[in-house]
Backbone as numpy.savetxt, mean C-alpha at the origin, in Angstrom:
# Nx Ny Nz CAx CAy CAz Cx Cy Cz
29.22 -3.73 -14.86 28.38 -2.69 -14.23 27.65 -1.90 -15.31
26.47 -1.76 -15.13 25.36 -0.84 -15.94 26.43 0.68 -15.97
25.66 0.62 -17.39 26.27 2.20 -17.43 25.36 3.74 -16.73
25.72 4.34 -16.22 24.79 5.66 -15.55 23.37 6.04 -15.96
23.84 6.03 -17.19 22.17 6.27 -17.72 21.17 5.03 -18.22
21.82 3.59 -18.26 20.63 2.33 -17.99 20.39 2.60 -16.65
20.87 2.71 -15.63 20.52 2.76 -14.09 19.31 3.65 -13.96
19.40 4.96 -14.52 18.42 5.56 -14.50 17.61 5.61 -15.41
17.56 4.86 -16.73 16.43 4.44 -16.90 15.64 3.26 -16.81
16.68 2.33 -15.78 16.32 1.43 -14.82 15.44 1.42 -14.28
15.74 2.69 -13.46 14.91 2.98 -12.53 13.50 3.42 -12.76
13.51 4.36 -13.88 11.96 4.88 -14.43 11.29 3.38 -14.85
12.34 2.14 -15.52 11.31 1.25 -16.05 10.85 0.32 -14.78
11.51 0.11 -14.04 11.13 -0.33 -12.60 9.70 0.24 -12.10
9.64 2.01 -12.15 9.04 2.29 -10.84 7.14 2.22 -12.27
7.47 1.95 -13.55 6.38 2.17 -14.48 5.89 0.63 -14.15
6.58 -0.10 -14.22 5.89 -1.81 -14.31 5.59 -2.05 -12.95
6.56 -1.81 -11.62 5.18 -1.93 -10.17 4.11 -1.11 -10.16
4.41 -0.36 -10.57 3.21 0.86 -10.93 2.46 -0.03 -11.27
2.08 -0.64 -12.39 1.17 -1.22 -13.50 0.81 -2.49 -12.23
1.84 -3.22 -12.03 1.40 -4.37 -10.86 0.22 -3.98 -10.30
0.71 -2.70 -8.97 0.32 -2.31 -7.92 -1.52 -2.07 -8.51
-1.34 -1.10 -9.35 -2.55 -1.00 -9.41 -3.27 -1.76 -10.60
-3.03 -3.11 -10.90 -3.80 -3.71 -11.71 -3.59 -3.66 -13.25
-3.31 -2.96 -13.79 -2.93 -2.63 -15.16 -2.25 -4.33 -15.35
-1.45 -4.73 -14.63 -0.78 -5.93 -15.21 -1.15 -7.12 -14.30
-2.36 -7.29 -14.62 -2.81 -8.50 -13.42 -2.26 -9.41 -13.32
-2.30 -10.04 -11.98 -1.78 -11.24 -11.71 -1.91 -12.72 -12.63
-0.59 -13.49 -13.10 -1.52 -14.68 -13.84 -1.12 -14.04 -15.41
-0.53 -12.90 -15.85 -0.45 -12.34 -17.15 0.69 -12.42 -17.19
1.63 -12.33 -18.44 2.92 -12.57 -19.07 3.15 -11.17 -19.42
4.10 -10.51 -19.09 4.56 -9.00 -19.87 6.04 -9.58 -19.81
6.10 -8.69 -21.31 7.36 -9.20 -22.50 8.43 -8.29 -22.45
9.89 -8.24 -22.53 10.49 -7.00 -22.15 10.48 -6.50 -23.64
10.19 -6.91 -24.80 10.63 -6.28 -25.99 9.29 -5.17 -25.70
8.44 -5.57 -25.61 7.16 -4.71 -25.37 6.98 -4.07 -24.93
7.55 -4.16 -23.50 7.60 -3.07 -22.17 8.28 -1.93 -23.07
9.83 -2.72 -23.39 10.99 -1.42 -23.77 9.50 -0.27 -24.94
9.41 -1.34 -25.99 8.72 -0.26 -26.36 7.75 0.51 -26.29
6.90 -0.08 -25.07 5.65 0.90 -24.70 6.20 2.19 -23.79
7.38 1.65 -23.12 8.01 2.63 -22.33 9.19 3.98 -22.89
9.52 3.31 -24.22 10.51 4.14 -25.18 11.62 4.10 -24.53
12.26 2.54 -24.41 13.47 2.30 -23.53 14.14 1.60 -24.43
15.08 1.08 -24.14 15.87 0.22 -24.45 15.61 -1.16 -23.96
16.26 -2.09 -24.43 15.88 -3.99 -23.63 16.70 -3.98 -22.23
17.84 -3.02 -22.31 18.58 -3.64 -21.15 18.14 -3.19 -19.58
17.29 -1.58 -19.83 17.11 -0.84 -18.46 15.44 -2.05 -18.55
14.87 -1.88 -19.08 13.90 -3.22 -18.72 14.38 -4.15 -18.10
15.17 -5.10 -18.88 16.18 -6.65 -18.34 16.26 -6.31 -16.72
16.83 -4.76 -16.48 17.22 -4.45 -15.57 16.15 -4.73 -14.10
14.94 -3.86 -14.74 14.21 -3.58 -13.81 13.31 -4.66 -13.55
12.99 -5.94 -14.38 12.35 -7.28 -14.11 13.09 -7.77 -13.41
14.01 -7.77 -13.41 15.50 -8.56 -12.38 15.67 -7.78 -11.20
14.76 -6.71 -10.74 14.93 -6.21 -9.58 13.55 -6.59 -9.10
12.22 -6.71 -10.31 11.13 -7.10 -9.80 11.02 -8.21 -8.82
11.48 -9.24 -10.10 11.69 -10.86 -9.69 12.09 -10.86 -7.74
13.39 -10.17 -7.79 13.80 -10.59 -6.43 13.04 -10.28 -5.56
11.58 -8.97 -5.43 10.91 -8.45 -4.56 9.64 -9.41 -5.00
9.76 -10.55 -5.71 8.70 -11.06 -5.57 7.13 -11.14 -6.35
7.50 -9.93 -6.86 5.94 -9.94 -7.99 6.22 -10.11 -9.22
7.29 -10.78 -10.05 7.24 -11.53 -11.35 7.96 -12.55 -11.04
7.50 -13.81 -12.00 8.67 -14.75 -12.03 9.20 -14.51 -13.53
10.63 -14.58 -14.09 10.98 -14.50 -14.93 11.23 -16.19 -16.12
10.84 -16.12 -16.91 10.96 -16.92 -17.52 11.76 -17.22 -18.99
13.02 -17.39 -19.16 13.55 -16.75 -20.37 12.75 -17.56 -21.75
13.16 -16.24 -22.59 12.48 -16.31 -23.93 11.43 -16.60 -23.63
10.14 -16.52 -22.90 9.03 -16.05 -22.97 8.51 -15.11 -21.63
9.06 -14.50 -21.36 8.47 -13.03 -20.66 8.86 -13.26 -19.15
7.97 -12.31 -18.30 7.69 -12.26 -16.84 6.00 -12.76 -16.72
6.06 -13.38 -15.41 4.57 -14.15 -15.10 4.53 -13.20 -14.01
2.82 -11.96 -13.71 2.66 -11.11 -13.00 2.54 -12.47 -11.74
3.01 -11.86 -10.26 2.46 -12.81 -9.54 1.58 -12.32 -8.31
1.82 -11.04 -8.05 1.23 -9.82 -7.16 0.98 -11.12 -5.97
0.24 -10.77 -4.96 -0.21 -11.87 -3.62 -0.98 -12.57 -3.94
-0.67 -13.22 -3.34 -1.78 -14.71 -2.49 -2.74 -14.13 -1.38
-4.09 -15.04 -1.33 -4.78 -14.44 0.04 -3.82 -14.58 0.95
-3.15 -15.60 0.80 -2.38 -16.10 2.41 -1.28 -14.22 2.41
-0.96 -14.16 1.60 0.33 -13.27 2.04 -0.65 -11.86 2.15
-1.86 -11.64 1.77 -2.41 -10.53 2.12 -3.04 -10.44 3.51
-3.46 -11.76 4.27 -4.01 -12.23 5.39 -2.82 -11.41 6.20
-1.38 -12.34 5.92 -0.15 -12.32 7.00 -0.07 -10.23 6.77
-0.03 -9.83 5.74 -0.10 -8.35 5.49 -1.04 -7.80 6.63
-1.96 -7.79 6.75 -3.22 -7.20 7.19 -2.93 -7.34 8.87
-2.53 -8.68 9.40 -1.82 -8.72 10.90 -1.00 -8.24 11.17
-0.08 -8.22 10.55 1.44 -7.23 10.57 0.97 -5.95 11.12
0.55 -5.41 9.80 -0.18 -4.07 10.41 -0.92 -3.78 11.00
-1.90 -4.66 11.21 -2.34 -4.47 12.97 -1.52 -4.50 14.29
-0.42 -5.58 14.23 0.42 -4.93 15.67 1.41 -3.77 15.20
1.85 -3.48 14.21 2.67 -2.64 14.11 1.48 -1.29 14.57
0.29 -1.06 14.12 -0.30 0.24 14.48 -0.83 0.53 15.79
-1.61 -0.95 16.43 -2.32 -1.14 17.98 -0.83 -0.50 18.53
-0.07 -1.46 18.52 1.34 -1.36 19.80 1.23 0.19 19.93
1.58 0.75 18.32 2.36 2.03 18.57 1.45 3.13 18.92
-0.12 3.09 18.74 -0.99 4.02 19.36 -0.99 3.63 21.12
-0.82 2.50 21.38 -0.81 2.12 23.01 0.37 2.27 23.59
1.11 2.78 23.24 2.26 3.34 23.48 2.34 5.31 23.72
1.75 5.75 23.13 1.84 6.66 22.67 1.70 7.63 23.91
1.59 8.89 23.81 1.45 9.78 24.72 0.42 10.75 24.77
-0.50 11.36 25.13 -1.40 12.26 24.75 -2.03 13.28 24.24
-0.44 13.89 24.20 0.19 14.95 23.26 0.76 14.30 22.21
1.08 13.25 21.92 1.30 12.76 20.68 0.43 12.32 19.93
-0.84 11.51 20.34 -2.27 11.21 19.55 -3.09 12.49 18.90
-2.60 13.48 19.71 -3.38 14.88 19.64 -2.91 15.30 18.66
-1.26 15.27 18.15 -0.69 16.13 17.30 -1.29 14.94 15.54
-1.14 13.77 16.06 -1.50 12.83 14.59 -2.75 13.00 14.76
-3.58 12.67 15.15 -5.17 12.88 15.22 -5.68 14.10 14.04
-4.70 15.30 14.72 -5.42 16.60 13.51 -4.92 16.06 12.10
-3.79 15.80 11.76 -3.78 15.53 10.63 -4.32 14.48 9.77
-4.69 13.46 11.09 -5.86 12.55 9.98 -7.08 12.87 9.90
-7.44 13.93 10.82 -9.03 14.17 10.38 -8.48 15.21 9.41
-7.95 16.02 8.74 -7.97 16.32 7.44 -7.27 15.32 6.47
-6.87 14.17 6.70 -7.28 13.17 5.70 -8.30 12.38 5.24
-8.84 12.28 6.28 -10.14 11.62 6.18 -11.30 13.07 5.03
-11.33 13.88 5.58 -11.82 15.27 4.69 -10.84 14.55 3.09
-10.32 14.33 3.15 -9.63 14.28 1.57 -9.65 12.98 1.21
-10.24 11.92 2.10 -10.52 10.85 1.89 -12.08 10.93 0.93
-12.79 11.34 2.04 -14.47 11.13 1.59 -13.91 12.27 0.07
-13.68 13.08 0.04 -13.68 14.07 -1.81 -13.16 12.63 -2.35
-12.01 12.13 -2.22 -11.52 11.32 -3.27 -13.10 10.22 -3.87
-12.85 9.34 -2.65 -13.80 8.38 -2.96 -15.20 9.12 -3.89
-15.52 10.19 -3.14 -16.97 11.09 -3.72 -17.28 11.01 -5.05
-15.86 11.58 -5.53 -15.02 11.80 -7.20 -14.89 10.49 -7.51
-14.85 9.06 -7.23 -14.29 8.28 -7.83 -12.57 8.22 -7.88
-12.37 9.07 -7.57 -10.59 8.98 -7.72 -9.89 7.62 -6.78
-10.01 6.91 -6.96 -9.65 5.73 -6.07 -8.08 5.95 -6.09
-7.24 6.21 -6.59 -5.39 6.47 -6.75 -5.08 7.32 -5.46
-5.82 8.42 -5.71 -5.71 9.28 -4.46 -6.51 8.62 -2.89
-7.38 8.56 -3.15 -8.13 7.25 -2.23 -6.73 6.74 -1.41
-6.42 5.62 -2.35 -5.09 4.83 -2.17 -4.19 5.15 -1.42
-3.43 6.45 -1.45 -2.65 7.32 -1.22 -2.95 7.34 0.13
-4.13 8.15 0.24 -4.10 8.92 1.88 -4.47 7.92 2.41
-5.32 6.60 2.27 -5.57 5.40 3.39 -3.97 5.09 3.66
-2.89 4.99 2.95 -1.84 4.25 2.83 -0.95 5.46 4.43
-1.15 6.66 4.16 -0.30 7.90 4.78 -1.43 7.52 6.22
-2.81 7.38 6.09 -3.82 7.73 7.37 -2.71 6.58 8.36
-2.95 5.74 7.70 -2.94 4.21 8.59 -0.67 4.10 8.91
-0.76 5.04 8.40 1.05 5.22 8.67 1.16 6.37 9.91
0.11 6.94 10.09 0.18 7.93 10.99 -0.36 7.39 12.50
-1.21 6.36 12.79 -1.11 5.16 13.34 0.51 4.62 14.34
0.95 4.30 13.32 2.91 3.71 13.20 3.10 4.69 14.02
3.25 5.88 13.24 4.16 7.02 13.41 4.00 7.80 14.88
2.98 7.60 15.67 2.38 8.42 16.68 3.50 8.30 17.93
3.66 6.72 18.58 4.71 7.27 19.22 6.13 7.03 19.22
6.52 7.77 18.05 7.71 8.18 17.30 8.79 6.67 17.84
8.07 5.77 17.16 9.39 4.42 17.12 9.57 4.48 15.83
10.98 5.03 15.49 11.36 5.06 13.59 11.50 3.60 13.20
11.81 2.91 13.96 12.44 1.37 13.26 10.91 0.49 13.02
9.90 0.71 13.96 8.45 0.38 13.48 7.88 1.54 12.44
8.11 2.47 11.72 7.62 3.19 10.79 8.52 2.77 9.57
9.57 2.44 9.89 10.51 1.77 8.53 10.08 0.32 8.13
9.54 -0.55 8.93 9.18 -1.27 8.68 7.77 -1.44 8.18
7.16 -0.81 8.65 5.82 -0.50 7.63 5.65 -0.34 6.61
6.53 1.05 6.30 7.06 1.71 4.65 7.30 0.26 4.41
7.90 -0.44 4.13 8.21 -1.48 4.33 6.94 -2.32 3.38
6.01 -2.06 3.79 4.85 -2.60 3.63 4.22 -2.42 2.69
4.17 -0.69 2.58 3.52 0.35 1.30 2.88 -0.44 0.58
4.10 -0.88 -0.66 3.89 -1.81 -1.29 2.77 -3.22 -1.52
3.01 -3.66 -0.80 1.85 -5.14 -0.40 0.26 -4.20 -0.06
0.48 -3.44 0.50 -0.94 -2.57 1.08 -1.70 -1.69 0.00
-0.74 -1.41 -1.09 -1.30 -0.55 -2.16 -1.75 -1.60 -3.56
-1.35 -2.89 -3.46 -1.65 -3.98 -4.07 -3.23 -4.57 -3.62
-3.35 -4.49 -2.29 -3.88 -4.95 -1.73 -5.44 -3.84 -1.76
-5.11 -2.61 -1.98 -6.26 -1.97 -2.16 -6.68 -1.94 -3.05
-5.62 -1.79 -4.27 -6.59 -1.63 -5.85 -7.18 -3.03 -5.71
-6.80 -3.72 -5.34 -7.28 -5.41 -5.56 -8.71 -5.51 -4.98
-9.53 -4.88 -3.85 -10.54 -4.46 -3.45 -11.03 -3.61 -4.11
-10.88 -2.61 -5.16 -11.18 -1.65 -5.90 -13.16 -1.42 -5.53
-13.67 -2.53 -5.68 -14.72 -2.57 -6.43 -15.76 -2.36 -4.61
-15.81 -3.18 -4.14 -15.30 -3.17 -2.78 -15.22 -1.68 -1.56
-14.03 -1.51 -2.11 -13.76 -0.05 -1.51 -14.89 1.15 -1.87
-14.98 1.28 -3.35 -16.06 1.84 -3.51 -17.61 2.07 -3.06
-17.93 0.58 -2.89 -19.27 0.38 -2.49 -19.66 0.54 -0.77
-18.41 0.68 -0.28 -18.24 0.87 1.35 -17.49 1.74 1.68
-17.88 2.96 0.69 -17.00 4.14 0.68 -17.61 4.75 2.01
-18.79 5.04 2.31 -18.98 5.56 3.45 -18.92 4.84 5.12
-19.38 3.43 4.91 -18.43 3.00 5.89 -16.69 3.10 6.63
-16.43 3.59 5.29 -14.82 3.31 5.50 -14.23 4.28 6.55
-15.17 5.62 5.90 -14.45 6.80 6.30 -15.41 6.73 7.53
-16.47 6.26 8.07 -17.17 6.14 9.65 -15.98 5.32 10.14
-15.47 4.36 9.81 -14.51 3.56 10.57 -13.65 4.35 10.65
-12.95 4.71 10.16 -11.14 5.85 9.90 -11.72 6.88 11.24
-13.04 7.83 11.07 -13.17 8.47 12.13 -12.72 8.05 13.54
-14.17 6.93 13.50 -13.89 6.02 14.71 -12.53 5.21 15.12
-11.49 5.16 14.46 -10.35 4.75 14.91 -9.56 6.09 15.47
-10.24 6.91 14.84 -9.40 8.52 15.40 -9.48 8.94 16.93
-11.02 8.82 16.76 -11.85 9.13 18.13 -11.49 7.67 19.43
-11.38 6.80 19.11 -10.76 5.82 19.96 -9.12 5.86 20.45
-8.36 7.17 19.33 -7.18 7.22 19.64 -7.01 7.85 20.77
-7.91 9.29 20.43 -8.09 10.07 20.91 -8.38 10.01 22.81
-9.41 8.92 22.91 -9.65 8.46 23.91 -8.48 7.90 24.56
-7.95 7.10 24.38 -7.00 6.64 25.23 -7.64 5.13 25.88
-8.60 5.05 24.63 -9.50 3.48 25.13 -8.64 2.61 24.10
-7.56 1.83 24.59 -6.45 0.79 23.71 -7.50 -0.47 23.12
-8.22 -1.05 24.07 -8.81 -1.88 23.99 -10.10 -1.54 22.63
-10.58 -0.32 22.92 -11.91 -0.36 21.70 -11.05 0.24 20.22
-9.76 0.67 20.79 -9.41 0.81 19.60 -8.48 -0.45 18.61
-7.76 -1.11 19.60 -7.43 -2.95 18.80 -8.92 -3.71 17.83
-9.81 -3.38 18.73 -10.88 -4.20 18.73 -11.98 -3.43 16.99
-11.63 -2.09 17.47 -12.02 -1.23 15.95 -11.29 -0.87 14.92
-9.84 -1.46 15.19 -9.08 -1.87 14.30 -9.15 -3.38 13.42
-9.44 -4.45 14.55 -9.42 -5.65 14.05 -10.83 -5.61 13.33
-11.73 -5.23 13.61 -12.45 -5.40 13.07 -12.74 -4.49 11.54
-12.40 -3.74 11.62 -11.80 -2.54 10.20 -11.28 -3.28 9.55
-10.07 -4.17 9.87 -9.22 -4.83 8.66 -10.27 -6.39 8.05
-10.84 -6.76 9.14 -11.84 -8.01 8.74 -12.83 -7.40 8.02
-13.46 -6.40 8.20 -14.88 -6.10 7.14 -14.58 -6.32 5.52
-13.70 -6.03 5.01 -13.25 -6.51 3.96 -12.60 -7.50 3.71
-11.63 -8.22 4.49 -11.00 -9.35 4.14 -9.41 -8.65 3.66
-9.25 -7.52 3.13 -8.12 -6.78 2.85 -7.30 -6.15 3.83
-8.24 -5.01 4.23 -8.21 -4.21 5.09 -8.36 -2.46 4.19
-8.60 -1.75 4.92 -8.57 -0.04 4.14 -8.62 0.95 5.06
């Protein structure tokens, strides 16, 4: 058993290298070395060892001894199967929902969307990232099924991969994005299931990602 303090700096070297995944820093198709990591990170080899061996099992490195980790981040196919997921996980749970419950998520995404358009405005795409990731969870969350909001979280991950990976993309359809995000609000709002599946499916197809 790891001793207390590799665990926790396990954990910091873990949450620094998906970090780097997630948002590109360590592209897919690239080799990162643990002697290197330890020392860009000011660790030791073993809380590294540690935290590639927790990577590996979630899927975004393959490990290869004596010569490094191979980044492997998604495939179109697994970003495709991503992008459906979260379409029934969000349609179901807004068509489910109650009217007083769309009402209470509704306000808080139109002040995300307000903190959407500043981000993008600024260029800040991280923050960008962030609140599309919380908007489109508030979706899930509306009529309060926890075991479909755990499974989403669930998701975070693959979805925040999946946006820096559009980076370029997102930017250039910055103002579309946030007309769509409205319009999925205002369709919640309505209680029209149908234009809102339909302005969902089509939201996640305009890019091929989804945002």
């Amino acid at each position: 058993m790891a001793p207390a303090d590799d665990l926790s700096a396990s954990e910091r070297a873990y949450r620094l290298i998906r970090d780097g995944i997630l948002d590109g820093s360590y592209a897919p198709g690239t080799m990162v070395g643990e002697a290197s990591l330890a020392k860009d990170f000011e660790l030791s080899r073993t809380p590294v060892r540690l935290a590639l061996g927790r990577l590996q099992q979630e899927g975004w490195i393959e490990i290869f001894p004596k010569r490094g980790a191979l980044v492997k981040g998604l495939t179109g196919r697994q970003i495709a199967q991503l992008a459906s997921t979260r379409f029934l996980l969000e349609s179901v749970s807004v068509l489910e929902a109650s009217q007083a419950q769309r009402e209470v998520v509704a306000q808080r995404q139109q002040l995300s969307i307000q903190a959407q358009e500043a981000a993008l405005t600024s260029g800040d795409l991280r923050e960008f990232v962030d609140l599309t990731i919380e908007f489109h969870r508030g979706f899930v969350q509306v009529a309060g099924n926890d075991v479909r909001v755990e499974l989403y979280d669930h998701l975070a991950d693959r979805h925040r991969f999946a946006l820096f990976a559009s980076a370029e993309e997102t930017l250039s359809r910055r103002e579309e994005i946030i007309a769509e995000h409205r319009e999925l609000v205002s369709l919640m709002l309505e209680n029209n299931g149908d234009g809102f599946k339909a302005g969902l499916g089509a939201h996640i197809s305009d890019s091929g990602v989804e945002q």
